[in-house]
N, C-alpha and C positions, 0 to 999 in steps of 0.2 A: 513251454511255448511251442507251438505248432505252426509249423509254415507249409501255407496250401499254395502250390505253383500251380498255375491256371495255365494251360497251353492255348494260344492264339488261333481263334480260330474264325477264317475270312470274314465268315456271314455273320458275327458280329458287328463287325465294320460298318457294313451294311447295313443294317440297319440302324447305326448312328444318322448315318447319311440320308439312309428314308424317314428321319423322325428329323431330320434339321429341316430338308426338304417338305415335311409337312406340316412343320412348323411356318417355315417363311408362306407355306400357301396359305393356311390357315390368318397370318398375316396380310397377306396381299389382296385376299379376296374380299376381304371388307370395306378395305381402300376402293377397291373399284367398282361396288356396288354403290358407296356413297357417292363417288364423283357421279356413274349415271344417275341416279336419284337427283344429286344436284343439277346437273345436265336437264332434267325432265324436269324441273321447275319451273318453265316458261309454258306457258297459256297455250293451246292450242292455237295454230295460226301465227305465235308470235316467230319475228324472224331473230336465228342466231345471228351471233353478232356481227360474226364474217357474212352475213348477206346481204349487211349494208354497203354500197358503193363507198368510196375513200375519197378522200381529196387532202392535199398536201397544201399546207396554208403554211404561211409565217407570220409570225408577231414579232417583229424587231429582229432578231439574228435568232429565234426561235424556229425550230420548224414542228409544226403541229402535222400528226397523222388520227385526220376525224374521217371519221364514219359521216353521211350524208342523209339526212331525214327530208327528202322535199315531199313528199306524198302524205297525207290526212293521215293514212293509218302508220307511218314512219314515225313521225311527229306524233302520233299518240304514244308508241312504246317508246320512242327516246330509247337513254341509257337505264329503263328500267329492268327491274330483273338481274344486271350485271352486280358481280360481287365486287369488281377491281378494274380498275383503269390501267395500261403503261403508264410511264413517267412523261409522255408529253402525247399520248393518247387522247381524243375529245368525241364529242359529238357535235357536227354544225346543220342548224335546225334552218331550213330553208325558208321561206312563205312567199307568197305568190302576191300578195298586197303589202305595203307600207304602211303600219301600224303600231298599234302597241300590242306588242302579243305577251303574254302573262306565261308564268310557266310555274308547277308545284310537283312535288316528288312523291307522290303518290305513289307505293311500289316500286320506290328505285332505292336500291339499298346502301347506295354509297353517296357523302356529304360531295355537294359538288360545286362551285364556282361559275357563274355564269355571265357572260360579256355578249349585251344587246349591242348588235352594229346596224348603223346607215347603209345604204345601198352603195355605197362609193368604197364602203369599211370600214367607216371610220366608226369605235369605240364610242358609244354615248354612255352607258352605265355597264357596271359590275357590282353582282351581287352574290351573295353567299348565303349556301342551301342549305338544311338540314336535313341528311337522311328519312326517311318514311315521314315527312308531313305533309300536311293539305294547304301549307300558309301559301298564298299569291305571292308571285315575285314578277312585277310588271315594273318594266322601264318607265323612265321620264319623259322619253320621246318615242317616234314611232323609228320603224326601223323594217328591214326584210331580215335579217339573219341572228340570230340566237349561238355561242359559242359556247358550249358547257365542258370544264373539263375538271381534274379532282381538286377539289377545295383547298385553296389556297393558293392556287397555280400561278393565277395572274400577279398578285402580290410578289409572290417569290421569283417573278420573272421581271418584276419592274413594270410591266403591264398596266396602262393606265385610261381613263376616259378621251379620247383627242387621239389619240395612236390610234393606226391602219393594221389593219388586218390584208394579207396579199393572198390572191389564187383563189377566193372566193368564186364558186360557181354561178352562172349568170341565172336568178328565178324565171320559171316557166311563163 
């Protein structure tokens, strides 16, 4: 048997270190081609999500942090495009008349829960959305405010048709 002693020699080392090192880039960089890739998935024109105004609302001992859609083309993109909501994250969909406004998810890729209110706040219906379909979801009554937030919210908040919604912003 034969014993070969190897002497240590620095730039070895080194190149451990430049081969872990380009290992983790070789990892890393894929990652963050795909976030922009994902990032780059909204329409020309359409707004990120941070460039919707906010407004702090409560639902019973609830406090909601919704994004604000009062303008035509707001209201057209909604919570479309988004992959994920927070856990008491929404979108509160404005209108400027007292109706029945209908709403379908066309392009919005996450299941979502939706509370038509009165102009006073007060809760007439809640419905619940399927991810990417065309089906209508129009209230019973008419209403100024639309409340979407992630499927099943209102349920597992006690949330109900007759309860008030507070901090709603006043339509134009």
């Amino acid at each position: 048997m034969r014993l070969v002693l190897r002497s240590f020699h620095p730039f070895r080392r080194f190149d451990f270190f430049r081969a872990i090192r380009s290992l983790a880039i070789a990892l890393v960089l894929p990652l963050a081609a795909l976030s922009a890739v994902h990032a780059q998935q909204l329409p020309p024109g359409a707004k990120q999500p941070t460039d919707f105004p906010r407004a702090k609302l409560t639902a019973g001992m609830f406090v909601i942090d919704a994004a604000v859609a009062a303008s035509d083309a707001d209201r057209e993109q909604g919570l479309m495009y988004r992959s994920k909501l927070a856990p008491n994250e929404g979108m509160l969909f404005v209108f400027n008349e007292n109706a029945v406004h209908c709403f379908w998810m066309k392009n919005t890729l996450i299941p979502l829960s939706i509370a038509f209110i009165r102009a006073d706040g007060t809760i007439t219906d809640i419905d619940e959305m399927q991810a990417e379909t065309t089906d209508n979801h129009c209230p019973h009554n008419n209403g100024v405010y639309a409340l979407e937030m992630s499927k099943g919210w209102f349920a597992s908040k006690g949330i109900k048709p007759g309860m008030k919604i507070q901090g709603l912003p006043q339509p134009h």
